[in-house]
N, C-alpha and C positions, 0 to 999 in steps of 0.2 A: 639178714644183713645187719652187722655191726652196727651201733649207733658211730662211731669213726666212721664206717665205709657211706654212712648216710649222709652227715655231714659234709664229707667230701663230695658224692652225688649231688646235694644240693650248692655246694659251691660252683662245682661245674655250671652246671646249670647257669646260676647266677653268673659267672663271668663269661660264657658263650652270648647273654643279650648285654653283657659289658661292652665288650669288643663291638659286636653289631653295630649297637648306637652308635659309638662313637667312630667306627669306620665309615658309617655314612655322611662326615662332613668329609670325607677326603677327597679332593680334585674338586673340590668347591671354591669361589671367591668369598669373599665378606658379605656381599649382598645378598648372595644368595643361600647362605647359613643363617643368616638372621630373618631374610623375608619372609612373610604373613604369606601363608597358601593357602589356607581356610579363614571363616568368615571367622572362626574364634580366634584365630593368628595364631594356628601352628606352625611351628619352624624348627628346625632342625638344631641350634643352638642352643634356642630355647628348652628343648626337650634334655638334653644332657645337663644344661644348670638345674633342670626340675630334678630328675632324678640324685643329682648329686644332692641333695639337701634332703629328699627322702632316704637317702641311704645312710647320711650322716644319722638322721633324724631315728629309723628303726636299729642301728647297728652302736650309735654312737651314745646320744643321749637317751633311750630308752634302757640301755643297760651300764648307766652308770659311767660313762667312758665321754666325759667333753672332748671339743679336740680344738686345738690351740690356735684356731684362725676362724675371722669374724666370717659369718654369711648372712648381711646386710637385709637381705631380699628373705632370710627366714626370722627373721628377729621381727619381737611385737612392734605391731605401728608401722611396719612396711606397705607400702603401696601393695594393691592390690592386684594378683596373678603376677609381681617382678619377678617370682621364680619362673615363668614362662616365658621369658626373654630375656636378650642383651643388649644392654646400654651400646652406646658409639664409643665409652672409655672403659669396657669389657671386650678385653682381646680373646679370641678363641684359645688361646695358648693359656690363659690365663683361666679359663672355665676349665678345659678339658684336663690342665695339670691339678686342678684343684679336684678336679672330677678323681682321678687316680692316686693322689694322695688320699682322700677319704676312701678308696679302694683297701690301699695300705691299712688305714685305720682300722677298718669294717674288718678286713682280715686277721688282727689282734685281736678282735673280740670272738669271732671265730675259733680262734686258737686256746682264746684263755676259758671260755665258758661252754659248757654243755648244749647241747641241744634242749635238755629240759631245765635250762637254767631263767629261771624269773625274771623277767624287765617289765616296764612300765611305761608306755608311751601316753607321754606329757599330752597331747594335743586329742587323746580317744578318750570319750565318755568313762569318768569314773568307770561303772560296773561293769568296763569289757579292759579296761586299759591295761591289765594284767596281762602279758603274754611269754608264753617264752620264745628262745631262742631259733627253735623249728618252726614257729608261725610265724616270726619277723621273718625268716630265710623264705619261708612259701608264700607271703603277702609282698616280698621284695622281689623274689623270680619275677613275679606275675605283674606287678608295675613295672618292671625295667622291660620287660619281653613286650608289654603292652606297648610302653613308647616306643620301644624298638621297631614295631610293626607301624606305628604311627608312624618312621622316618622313615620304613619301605614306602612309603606311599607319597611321603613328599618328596621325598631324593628321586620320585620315579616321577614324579610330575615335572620337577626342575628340569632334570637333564637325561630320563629315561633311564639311568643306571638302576638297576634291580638286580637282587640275589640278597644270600646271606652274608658273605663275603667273598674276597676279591680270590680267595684258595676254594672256596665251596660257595656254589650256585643258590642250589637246590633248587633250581627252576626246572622246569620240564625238556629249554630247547635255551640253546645258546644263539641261536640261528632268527634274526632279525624279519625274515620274511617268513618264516614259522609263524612269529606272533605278531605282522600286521597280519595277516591270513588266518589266524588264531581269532585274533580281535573283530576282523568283518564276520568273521560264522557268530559270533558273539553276539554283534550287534544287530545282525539277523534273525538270530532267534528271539532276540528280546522286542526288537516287533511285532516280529509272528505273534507273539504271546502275549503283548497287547493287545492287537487286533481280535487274538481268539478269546480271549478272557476278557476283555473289555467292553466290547460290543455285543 
């Protein structure tokens, strides 16, 4: 495979857990994109303003490429975890376009640099902070695809929507009474298996 046809592979990639994320605030209210579902207060908004400042952060400033608008919540002296949520005067329209604009970015730098081209991320231990272009791209899949799977699981808790997107599933069964009947064989065995392993 071409170092081109790699790049490109690895873009895909990259913009398949783009979309994801971000299609899981859709058919959502405002409370319920921001709300704490976990004890560390994961949320579904908050996961898309996180990765937008890592993707600026690996794509943007580690290879020489600022980009022309403040991200308050990444800048030194920030409150601590703000990149994990949204304020009451942070509109989702306002994270998610900002989210896609840095898309825009990250894809110029794509375009202008090599896959074995040298960058330096500010914020990694001196004697590793050296990387190129192909390790930002496969340490970026693997964050975005990671929160992406984090927002399968809150967008499933909120209001039961689950799949990869609203064109492709990738679930086993579309069929509602499949997986409560799916879910009770589930939650049977996992007694059984207490009871046997436990006792």
């Amino acid at each position: 495979m071409s170092a081109s046809d790699q790049k490109t592979e690895l873009r895909r990639y990259l913009q398949i857990a783009r979309d994801a994320l971000v299609w899981k605030l859709d058919g959502l209210g405002e409370y319920d994109i921001r709300r704490p579902v976990t004890t560390t207060g994961t949320n579904l908004l908050g996961l898309v303003k996180h990765v937008t400042a890592c993707e600026l952060g690996y794509f943007g400033w580690t290879f020489g490429r600022p980009f022309d608008e403040r991200l308050p919540w990444s800048e030194q002296g920030a409150e601590l975890n703000s990149d994990m949520w949204a304020t009451e005067d942070e509109s989702r329209e306002e994270i998610v376009s900002l989210y896609r604009r840095i898309w825009a970015h990250s894809d110029v730098t794509f375009e202008t640099f090599d896959l074995d081209s040298v960058g330096r991320v500010p914020h990694w231990p001196a004697e590793r902070a050296e990387i190129t272009l192909h390790k930002a791209l496969v340490h970026m899949i693997a964050e975005t695809h990671r929160h992406a799977g984090h927002a399968d699981i809150v967008r499933e808790t909120i209001d039961g929507a689950a799949g990869h997107t609203t064109a492709y599933s990738n679930l086993a069964s579309e069929d509602g009474a499949w997986w409560a009947e799916y879910r009770q064989r589930l939650e049977h065995s996992a007694r059984a298996a207490a009871e046997r392993w436990e006792n």
